[in-house]
N, C-alpha and C positions, 0 to 999 in steps of 0.2 A: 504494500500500500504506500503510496504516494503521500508525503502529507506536505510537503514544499509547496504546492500550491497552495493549499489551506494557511500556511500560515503566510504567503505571501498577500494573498486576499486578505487575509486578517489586519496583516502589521500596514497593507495601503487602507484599507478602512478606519482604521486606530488615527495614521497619520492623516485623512481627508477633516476627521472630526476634530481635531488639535489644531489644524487652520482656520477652519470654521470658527471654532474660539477663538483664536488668538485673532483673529479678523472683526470678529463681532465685540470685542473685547473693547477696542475704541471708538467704537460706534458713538456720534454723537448723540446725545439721549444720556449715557451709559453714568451711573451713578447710584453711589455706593455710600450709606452713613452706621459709623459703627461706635458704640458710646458704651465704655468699661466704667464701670464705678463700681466702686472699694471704697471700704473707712475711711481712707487716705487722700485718695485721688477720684475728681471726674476727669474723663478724657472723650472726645467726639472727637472723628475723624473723618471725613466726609470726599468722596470724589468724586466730581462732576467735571460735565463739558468742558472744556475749556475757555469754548466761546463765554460763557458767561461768568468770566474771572470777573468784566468789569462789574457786571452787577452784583457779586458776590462781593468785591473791594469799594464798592459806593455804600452797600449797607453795612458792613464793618466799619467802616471811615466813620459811618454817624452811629451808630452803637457802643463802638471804643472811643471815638475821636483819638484816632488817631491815625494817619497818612502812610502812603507806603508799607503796605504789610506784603505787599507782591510784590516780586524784581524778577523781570522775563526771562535773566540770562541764567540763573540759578538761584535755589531753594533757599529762603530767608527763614532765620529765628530769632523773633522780639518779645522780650518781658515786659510785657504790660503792666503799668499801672495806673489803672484810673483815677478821676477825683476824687471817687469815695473810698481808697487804698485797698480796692481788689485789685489782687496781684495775680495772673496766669501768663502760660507760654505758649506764643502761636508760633508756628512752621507750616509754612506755605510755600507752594508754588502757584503757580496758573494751572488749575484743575484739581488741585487737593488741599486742604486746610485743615490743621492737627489744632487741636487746643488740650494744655494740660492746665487743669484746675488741684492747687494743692488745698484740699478742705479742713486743714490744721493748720493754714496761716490764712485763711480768710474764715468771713462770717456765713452762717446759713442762708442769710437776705442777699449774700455777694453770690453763693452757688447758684440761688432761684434765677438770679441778673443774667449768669449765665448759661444755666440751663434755657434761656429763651433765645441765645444764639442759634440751639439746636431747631428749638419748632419756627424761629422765623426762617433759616435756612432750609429746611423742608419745603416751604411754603413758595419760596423766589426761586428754587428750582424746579421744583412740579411744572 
């Protein structure tokens, strides 16, 4: 019995479905939110389109007030702190945006502040 064909049919079907993903993978649309919370830490991490970096750094800008959290040529990381001395860490590109919240150096009124990061950015990428 022959099974070289069988496994050559297999491993090009394996490899057709692996491109197919990796193709469908950057599809505009393609967007992805993932939010770890521990005692310690919240974290959101979020990837979308690209195209819509600007509206995603327009509503940042007026949420944090504060400029420049994207830089096109490579991945920026800036500790925020606001006026009312909540403190977290954003890492961003064009298309991705990380937020770390440490909830033992802020208050539980600073967490709620930014937990509405999460559902306004659901909202402007929908």
């Amino acid at each position: 019995m022959n099974t070289k064909p069988f496994t050559a049919k297999t491993l090009a079907i394996l490899l057709s479905f692996v491109f197919i993903y990796s193709g469908c993978k950057n599809f505009p649309g393609d967007r992805s939110v993932i939010v770890k919370e521990t005692p310690e830490k919240y974290q959101l991490a979020i990837t979308y389109d690209k195209d819509k970096t600007d509206t995603v750094e327009h509503y940042l800008t007026g949420f944090i007030g504060q400029d420049a959290i994207f830089t096109p040529e490579h991945p920026s990381e800036i500790s925020i702190t606001m006026a009312d001395k909540t403190n977290f860490l954003v890492q961003s590109t064009p298309g991705e945006f990380k937020l770390t919240f440490d909830k033992l150096k802020n208050s539980k009124a600073a967490l709620q502040h930014v937990k509405k990061i999460n559902e306004d950015l659901r909202q402007i990428l929908n």
